[in-house]
C-alpha positions as CSV (number, residue, x, y, z in Angstrom):
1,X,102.5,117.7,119.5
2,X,99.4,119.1,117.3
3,X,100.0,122.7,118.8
4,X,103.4,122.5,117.3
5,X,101.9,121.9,113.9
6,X,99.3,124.4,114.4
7,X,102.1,126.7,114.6
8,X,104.1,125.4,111.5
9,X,101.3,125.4,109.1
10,X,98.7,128.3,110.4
11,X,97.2,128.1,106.9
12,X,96.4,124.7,107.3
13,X,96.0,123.0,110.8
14,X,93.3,124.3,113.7
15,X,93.1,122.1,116.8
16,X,90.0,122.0,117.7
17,X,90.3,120.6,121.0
18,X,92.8,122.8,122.5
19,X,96.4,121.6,123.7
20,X,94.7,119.3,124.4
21,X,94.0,117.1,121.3
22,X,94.5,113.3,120.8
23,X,94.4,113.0,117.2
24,X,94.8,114.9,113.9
25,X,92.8,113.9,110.9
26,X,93.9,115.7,107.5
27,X,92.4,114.6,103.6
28,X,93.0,116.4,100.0
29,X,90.6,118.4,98.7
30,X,92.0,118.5,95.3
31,X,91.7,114.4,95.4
32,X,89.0,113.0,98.0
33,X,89.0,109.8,98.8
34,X,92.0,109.3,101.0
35,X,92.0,110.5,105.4
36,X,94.6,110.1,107.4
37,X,94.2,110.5,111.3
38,X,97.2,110.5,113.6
39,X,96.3,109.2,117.2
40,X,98.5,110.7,120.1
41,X,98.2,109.0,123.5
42,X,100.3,108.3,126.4
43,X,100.2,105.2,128.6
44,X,101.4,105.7,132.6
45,X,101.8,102.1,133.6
46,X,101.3,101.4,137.7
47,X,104.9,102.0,138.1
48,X,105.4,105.1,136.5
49,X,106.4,104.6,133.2
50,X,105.4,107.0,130.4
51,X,105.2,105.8,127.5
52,X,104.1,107.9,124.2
53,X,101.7,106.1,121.3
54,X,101.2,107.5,117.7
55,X,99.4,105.5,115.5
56,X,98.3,106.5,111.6
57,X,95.0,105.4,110.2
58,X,93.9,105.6,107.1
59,X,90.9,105.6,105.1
60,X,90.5,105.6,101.1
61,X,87.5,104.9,98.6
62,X,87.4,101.9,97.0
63,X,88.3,103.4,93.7
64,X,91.5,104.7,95.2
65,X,92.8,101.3,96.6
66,X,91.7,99.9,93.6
67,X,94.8,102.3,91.9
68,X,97.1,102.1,94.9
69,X,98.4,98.4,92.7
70,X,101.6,99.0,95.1
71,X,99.7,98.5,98.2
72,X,100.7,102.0,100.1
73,X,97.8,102.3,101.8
74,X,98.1,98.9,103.3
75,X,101.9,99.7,104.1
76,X,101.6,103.5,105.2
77,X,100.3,103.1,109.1
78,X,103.5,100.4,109.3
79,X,106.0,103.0,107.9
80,X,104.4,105.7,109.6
81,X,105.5,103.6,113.0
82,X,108.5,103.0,111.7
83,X,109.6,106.7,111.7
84,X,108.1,107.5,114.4
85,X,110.5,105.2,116.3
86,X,113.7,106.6,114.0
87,X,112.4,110.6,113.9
88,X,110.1,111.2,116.7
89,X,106.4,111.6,116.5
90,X,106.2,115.3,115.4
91,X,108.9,115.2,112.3
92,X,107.0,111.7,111.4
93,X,103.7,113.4,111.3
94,X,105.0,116.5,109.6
95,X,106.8,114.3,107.3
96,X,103.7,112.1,106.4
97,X,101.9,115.5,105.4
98,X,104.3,117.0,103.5
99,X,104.7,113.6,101.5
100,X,101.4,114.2,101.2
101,X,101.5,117.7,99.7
102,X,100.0,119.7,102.5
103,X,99.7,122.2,100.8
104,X,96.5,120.7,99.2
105,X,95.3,120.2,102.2
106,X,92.5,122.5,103.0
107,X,90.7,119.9,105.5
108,X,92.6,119.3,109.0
109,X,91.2,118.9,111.8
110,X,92.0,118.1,115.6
């Protein structure tokens, strides 16, 4: 999924860890204080069934959360999920970074 992104935004994405890679952590640098990391994984139950997990975490200084009076923060790993299950992990992710302005992003990492 990350090598996909890598692709997209050469500018701005580098995995690290090859194809590889379980998670992608991104962060402005034109306002610090907020990280989001994207967890891949994939569970094979005894039977056989794959099943794909993306989950967002996020990080922010107090003095952000202290602004975010909406409670985004709180309520971004939830909507994250949600379109994950309506758009598929990679246009979730991509979306979540555009929505983030990506292109201030000049920390990513995998």
């Amino acid at each position: 999924m990350f090598e996909h992104l890598s692709q997209r935004h050469p500018n701005s994405v580098t995995i690290s860890e090859g194809t590889e890679a379980t998670q992608l952590t991104f962060s402005r640098s034109d306002q610090p204080g907020a990280t989001f990391t994207v967890h891949w994984t994939i569970d094979i139950s005894n039977i056989g069934k794959v099943t794909p997990k993306v989950q967002l975490v996020t990080k922010a200084t107090r003095q952000l959360l202290k602004m975010d009076t909406h409670g985004v923060f709180a309520r971004l790993p939830k909507r994250f999920e949600e379109k994950v299950n309506s758009h598929g992990a990679r246009q979730a992710t991509e979306l979540l970074m555009i929505a983030s302005s990506l292109n201030a992003f000049t920390k990513i990492t995998v």
